[in-house]
BASEDO-262211 format. One record per residue (C-alpha): residue in one letter; y, x, z. Coordinates in nm, 3 decimals, padded with zeros to 5 digits, always signed. Layout:
BEGIN
<pt residu="A" v="Y" u="X" w="Z"/>
...
//
This chain:
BEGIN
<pt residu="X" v="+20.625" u="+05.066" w="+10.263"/>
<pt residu="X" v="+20.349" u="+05.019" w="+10.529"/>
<pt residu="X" v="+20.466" u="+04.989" w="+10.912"/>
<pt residu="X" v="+20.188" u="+05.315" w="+10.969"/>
<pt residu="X" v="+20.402" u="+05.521" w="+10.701"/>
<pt residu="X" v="+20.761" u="+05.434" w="+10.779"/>
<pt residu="X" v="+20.635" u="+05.519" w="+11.194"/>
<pt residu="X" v="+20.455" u="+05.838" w="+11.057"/>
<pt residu="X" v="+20.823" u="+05.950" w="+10.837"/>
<pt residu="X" v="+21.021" u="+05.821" w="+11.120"/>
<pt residu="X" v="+20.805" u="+06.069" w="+11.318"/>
<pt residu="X" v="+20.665" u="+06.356" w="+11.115"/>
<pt residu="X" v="+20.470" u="+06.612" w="+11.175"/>
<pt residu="X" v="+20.642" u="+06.897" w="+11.150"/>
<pt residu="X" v="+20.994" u="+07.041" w="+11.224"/>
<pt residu="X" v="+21.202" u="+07.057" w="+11.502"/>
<pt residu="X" v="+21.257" u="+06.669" w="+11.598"/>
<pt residu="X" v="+21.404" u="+06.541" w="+11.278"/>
<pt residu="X" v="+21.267" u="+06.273" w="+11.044"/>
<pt residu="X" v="+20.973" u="+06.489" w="+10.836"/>
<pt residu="X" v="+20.866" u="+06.277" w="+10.515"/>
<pt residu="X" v="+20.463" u="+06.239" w="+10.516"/>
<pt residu="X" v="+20.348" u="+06.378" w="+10.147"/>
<pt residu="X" v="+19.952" u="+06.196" w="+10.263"/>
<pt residu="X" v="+19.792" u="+06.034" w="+10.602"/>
<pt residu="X" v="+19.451" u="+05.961" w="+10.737"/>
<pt residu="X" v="+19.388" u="+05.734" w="+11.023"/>
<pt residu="X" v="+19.091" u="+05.682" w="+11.198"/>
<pt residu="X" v="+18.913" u="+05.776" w="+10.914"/>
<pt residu="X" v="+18.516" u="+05.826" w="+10.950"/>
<pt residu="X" v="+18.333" u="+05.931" w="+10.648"/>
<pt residu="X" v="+17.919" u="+05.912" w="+10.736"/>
<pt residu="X" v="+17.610" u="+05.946" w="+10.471"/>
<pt residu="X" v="+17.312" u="+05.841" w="+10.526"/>
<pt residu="X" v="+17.221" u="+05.527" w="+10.784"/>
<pt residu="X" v="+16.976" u="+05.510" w="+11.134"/>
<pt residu="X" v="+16.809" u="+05.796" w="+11.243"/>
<pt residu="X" v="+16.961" u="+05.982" w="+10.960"/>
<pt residu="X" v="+17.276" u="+05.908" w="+10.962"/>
<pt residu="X" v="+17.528" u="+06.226" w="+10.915"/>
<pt residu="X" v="+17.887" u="+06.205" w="+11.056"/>
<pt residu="X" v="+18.134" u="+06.418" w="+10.841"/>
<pt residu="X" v="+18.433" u="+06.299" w="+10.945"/>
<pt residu="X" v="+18.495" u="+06.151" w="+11.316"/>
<pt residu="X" v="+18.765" u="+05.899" w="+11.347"/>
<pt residu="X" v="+19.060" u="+06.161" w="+11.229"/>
<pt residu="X" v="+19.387" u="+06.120" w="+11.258"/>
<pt residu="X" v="+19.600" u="+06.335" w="+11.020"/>
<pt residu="X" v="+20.013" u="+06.363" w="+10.890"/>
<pt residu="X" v="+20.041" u="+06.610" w="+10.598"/>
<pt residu="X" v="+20.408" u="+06.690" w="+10.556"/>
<pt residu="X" v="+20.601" u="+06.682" w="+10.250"/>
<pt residu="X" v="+20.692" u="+07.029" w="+10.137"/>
<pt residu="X" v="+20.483" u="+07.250" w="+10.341"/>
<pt residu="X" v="+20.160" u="+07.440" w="+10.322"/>
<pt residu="X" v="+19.881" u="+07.316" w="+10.530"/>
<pt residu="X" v="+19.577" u="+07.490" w="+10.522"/>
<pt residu="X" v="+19.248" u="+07.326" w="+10.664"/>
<pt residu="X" v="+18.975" u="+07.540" w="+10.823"/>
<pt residu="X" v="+18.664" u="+07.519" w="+11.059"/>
<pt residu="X" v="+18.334" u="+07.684" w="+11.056"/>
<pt residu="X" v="+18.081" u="+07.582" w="+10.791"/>
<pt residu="X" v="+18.004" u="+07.185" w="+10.851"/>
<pt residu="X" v="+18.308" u="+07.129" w="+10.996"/>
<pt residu="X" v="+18.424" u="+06.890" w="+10.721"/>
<pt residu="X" v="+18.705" u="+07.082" w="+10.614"/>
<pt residu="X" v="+18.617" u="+07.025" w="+10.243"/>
<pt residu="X" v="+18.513" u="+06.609" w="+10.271"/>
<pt residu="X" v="+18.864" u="+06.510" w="+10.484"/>
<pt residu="X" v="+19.038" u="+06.719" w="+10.173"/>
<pt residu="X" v="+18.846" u="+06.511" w="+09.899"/>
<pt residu="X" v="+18.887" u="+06.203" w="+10.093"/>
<pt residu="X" v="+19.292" u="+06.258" w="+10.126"/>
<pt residu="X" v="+19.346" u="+06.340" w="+09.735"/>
<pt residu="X" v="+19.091" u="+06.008" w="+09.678"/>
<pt residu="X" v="+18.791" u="+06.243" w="+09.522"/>
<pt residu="X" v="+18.552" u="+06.103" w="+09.780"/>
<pt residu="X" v="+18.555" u="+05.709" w="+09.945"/>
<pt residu="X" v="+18.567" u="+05.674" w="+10.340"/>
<pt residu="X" v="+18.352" u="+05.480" w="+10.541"/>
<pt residu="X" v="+18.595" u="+05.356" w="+10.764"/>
<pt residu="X" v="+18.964" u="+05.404" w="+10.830"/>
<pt residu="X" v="+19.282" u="+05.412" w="+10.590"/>
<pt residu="X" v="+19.460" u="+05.657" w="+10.360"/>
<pt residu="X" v="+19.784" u="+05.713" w="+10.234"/>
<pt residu="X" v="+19.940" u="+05.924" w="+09.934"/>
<pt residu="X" v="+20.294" u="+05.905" w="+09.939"/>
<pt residu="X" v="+20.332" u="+05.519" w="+10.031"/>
<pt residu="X" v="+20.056" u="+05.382" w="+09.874"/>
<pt residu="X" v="+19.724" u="+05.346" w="+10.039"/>
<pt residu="X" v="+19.432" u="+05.465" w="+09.842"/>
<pt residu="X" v="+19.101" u="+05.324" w="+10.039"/>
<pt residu="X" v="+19.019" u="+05.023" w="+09.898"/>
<pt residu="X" v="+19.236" u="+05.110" w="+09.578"/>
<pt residu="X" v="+19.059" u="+04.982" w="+09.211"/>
<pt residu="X" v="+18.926" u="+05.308" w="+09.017"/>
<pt residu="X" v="+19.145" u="+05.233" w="+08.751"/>
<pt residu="X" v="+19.458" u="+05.260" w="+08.991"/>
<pt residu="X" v="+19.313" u="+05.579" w="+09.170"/>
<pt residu="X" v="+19.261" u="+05.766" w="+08.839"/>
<pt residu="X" v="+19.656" u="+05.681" w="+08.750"/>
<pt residu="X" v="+19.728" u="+05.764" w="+09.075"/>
<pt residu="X" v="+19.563" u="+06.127" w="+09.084"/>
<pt residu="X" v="+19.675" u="+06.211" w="+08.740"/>
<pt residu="X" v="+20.046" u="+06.136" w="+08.853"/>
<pt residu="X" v="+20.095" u="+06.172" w="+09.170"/>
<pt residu="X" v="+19.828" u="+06.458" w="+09.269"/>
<pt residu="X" v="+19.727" u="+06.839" w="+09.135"/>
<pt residu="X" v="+19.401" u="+07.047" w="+09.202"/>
<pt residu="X" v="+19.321" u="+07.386" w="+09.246"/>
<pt residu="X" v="+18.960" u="+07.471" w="+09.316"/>
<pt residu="X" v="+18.746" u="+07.821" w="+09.315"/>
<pt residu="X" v="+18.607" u="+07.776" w="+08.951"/>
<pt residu="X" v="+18.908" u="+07.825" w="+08.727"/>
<pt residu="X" v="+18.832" u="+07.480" w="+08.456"/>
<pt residu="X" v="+18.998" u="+07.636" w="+08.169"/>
<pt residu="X" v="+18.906" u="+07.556" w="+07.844"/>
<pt residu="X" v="+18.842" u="+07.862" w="+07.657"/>
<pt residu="X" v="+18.965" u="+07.742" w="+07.305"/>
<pt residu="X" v="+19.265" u="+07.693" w="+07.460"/>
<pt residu="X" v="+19.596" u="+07.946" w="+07.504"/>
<pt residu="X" v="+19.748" u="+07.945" w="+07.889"/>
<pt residu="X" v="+19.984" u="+07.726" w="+07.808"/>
<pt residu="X" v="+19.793" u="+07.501" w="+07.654"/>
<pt residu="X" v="+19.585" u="+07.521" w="+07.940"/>
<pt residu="X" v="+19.910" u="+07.398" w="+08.202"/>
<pt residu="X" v="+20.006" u="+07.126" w="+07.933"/>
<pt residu="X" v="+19.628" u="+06.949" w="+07.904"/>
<pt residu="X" v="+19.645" u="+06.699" w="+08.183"/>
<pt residu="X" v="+19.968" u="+06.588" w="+08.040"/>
<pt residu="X" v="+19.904" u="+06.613" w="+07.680"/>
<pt residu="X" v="+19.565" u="+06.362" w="+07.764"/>
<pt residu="X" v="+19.794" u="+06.146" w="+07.945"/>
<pt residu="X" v="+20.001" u="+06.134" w="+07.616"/>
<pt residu="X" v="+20.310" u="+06.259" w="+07.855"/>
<pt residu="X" v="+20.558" u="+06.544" w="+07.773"/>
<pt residu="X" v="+20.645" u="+06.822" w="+07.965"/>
<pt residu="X" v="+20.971" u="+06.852" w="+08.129"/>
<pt residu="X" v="+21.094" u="+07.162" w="+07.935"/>
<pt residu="X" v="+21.317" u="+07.307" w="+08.204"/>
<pt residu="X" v="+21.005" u="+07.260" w="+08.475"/>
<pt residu="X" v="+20.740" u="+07.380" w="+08.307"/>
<pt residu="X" v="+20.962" u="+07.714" w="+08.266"/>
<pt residu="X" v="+21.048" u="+07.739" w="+08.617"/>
<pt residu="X" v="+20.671" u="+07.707" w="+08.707"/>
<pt residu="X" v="+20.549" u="+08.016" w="+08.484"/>
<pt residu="X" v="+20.829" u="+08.211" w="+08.593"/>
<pt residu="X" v="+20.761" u="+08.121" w="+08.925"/>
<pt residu="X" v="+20.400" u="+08.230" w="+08.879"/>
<pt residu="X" v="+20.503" u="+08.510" w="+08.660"/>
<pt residu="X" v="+20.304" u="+08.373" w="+08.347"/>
<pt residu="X" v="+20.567" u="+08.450" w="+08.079"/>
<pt residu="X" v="+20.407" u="+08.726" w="+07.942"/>
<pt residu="X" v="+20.034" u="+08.564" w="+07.880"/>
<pt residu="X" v="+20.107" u="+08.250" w="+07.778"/>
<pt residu="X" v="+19.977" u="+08.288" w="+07.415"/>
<pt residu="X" v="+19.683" u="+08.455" w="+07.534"/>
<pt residu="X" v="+19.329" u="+08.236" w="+07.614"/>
<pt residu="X" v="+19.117" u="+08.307" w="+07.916"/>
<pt residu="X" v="+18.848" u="+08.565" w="+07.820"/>
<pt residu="X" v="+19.214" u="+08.781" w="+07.760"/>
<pt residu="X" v="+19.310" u="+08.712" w="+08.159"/>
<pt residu="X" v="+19.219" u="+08.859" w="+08.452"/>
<pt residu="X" v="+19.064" u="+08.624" w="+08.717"/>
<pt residu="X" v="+19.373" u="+08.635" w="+08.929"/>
<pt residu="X" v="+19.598" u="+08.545" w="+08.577"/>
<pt residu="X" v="+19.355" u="+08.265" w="+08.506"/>
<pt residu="X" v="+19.377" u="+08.164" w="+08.834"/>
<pt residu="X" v="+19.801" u="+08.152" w="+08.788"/>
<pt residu="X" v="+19.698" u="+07.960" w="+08.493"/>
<pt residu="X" v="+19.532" u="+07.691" w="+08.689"/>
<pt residu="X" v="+19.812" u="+07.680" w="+08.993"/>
<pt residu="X" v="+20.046" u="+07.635" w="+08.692"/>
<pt residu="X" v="+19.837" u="+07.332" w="+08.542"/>
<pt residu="X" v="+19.844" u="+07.176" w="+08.872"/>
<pt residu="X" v="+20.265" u="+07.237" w="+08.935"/>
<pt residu="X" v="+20.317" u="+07.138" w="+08.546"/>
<pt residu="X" v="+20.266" u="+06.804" w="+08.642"/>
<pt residu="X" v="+20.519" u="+06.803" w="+08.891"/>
<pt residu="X" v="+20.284" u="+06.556" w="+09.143"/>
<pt residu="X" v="+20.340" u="+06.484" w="+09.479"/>
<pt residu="X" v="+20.090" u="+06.698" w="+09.637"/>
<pt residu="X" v="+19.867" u="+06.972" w="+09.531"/>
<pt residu="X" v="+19.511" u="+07.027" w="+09.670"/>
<pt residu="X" v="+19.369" u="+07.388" w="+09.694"/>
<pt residu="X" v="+18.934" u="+07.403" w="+09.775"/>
<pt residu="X" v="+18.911" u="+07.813" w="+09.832"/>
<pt residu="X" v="+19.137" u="+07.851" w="+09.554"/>
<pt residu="X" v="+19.100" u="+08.268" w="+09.582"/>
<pt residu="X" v="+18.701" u="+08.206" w="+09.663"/>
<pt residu="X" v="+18.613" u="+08.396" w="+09.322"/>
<pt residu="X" v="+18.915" u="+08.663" w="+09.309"/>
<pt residu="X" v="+18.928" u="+09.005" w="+09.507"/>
<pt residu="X" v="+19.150" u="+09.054" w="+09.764"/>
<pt residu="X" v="+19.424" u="+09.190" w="+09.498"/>
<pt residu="X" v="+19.436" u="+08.904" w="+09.318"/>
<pt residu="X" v="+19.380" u="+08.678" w="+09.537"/>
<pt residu="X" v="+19.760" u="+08.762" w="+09.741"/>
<pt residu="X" v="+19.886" u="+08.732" w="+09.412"/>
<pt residu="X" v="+19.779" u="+08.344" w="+09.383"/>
<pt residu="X" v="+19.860" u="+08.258" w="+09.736"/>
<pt residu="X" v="+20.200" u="+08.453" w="+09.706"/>
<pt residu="X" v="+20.234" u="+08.210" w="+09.387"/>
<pt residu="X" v="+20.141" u="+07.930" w="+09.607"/>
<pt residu="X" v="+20.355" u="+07.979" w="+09.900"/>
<pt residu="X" v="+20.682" u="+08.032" w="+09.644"/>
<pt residu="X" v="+20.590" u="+07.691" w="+09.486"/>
<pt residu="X" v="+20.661" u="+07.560" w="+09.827"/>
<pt residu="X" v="+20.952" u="+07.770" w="+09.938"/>
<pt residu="X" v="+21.113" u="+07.729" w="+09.573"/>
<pt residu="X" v="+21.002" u="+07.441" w="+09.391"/>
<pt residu="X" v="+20.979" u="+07.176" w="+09.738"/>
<pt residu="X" v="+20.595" u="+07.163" w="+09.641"/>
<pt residu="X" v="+20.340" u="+07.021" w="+09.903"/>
<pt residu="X" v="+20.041" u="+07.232" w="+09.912"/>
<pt residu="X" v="+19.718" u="+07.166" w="+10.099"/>
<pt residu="X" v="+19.484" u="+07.419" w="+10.137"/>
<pt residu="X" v="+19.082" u="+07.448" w="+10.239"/>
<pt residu="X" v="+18.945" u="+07.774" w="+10.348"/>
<pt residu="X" v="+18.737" u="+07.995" w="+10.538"/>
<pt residu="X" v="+18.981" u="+08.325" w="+10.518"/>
<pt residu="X" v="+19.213" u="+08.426" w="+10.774"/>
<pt residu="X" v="+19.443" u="+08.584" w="+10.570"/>
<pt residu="X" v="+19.437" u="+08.317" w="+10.331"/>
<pt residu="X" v="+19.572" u="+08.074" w="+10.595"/>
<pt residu="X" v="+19.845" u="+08.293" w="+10.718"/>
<pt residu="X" v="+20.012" u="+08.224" w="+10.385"/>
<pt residu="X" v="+20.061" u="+07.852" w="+10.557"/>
<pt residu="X" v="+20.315" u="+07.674" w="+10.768"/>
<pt residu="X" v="+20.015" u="+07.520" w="+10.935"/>
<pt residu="X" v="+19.691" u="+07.510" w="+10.983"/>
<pt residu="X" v="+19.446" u="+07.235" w="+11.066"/>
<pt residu="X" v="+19.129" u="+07.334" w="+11.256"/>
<pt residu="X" v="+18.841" u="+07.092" w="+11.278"/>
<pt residu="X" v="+18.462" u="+07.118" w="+11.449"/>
<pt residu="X" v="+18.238" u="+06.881" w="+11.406"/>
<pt residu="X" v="+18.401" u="+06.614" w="+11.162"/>
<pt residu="X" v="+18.748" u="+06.621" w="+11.402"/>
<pt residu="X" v="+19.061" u="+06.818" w="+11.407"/>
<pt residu="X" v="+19.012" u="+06.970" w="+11.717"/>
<pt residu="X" v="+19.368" u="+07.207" w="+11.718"/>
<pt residu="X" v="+19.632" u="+07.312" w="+11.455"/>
<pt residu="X" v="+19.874" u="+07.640" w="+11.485"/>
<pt residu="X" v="+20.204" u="+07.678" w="+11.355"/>
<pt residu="X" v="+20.364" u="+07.977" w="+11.160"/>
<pt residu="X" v="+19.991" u="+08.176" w="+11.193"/>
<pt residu="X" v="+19.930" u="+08.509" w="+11.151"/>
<pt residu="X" v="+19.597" u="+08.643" w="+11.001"/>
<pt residu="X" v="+19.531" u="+08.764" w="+11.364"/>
<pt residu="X" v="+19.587" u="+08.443" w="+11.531"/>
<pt residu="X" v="+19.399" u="+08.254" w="+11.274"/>
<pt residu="X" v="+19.105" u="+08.492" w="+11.322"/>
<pt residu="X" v="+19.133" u="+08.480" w="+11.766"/>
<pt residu="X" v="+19.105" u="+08.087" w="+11.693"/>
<pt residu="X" v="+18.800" u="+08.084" w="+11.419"/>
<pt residu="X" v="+18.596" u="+08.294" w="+11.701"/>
<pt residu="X" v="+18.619" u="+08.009" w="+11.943"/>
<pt residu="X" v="+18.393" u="+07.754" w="+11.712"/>
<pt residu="X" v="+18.067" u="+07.677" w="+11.741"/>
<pt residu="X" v="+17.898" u="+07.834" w="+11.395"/>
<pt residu="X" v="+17.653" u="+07.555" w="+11.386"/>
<pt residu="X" v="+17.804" u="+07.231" w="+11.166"/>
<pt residu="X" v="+17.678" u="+06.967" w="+11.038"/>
<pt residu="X" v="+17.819" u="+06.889" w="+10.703"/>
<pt residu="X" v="+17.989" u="+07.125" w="+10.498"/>
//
């Protein structure tokens, strides 16, 4: 284990002054396009603990850099400077061969666009990632994750027979199924009305009160990020302030405060 992630567990970020295990980290991580003159800073030098078994949920105004820092932490985008950690293995600099193993094992997505193949029942939807990897499920997990997100019913059916918010369940289930380390949300209720879209974070927030999952979370909704035990807020390409145990009406007071001009989204 690296000296930065045994100080970071020995630390945490989270809790009441106990050791809190670190599920991912980012230090002094800068992630710029462009060079000269036209040179665009996403992220600026951040410093970040995600805690194991928690919901985090990342928000800013748009260009903030809410969404790069999340694809640079599950290893869906490359930084420009500065280190990252899944777990206790550092991903920048990591071989593409190793950082496709490691996202397929170790990581789950949930994004606004469902990805479900339509050919395909619900539950053979969950099982795909696994069945490519040539890996069984773990019989006994798999059922606690539909019941959990109340699938039990639909699993037979394919997605033009779902709802958006049942599809969406489908895809939260895919990601559990897996059982990885850390699961990463990008507006996961972006395309589902406001019904539907309490049902999926209610699914979300019992995967991490009942299953131990660690859930991390980009969006631009208020009430989304109440669902979370924190929440991250950045401006400008750094994490400028985070709140603890939000409600929808504190989240809201704080998104006033920014500046609505960003510069990368």
């Amino acid at each position: 284990m690296t000296t930065a992630v045994a100080d970071a567990m020995s630390g945490g970020s989270g809790g009441t002054g106990g050791p809190t295990a670190v599920a991912a980290q980012a230090r002094q991580v800068v992630k710029a396009y462009g060079s000269g003159e036209t040179e665009v800073v996403a992220l600026d030098r951040v410093d970040v603990d995600i805690a194991a078994g928690a919901y985090t949920a990342i928000m800013g105004p748009s260009g903030s850099g809410k969404s790069t820092l999340m694809h640079c932490l599950a290893g869906l985008d490359t930084v420009s400077s500065g280190r990252i950690w899944v777990g206790d293995t550092e991903i920048t600099g990591l071989k593409e061969k190793k950082l496709t193993r490691l996202r397929r094992d170790h990581i789950g997505f949930v994004f606004q666009s469902f990805n479900l193949l339509p050919t395909l029942s619900a539950l053979e939807n969950i099982t795909l990632p696994m069945d490519i990897a040539g890996r069984k499920p773990d019989k006994a997990w798999l059922d606690r994750v539909v019941e959990t997100v109340g699938l039990r019913q639909r699993l037979r059916h394919r997605p033009n027979e779902l709802s958006g918010g049942q599809q969406q369940r489908v895809a939260v289930a895919r990601a559990l199924a897996a059982r990885p380390d850390i699961i990463f949300g990008d507006e996961p209720t972006g395309n589902l009305d406001s019904r539907a879209g309490a049902e999926v974070l209610g699914f979300l927030r019992r995967s991490v009160d009942e299953l131990g999952q660690t859930i991390v979370m980009v969006t631009h909704d208020p009430v989304a990020a109440a669902y979370a035990d924190r929440v991250l807020y950045l401006a400008d390409g750094r994490i400028v302030d985070e709140m603890r145990r939000p409600t929808a009406e504190m989240v809201l007071d704080r998104m006033k405060a920014f500046d609505t001009v960003g510069r990368v989204s």
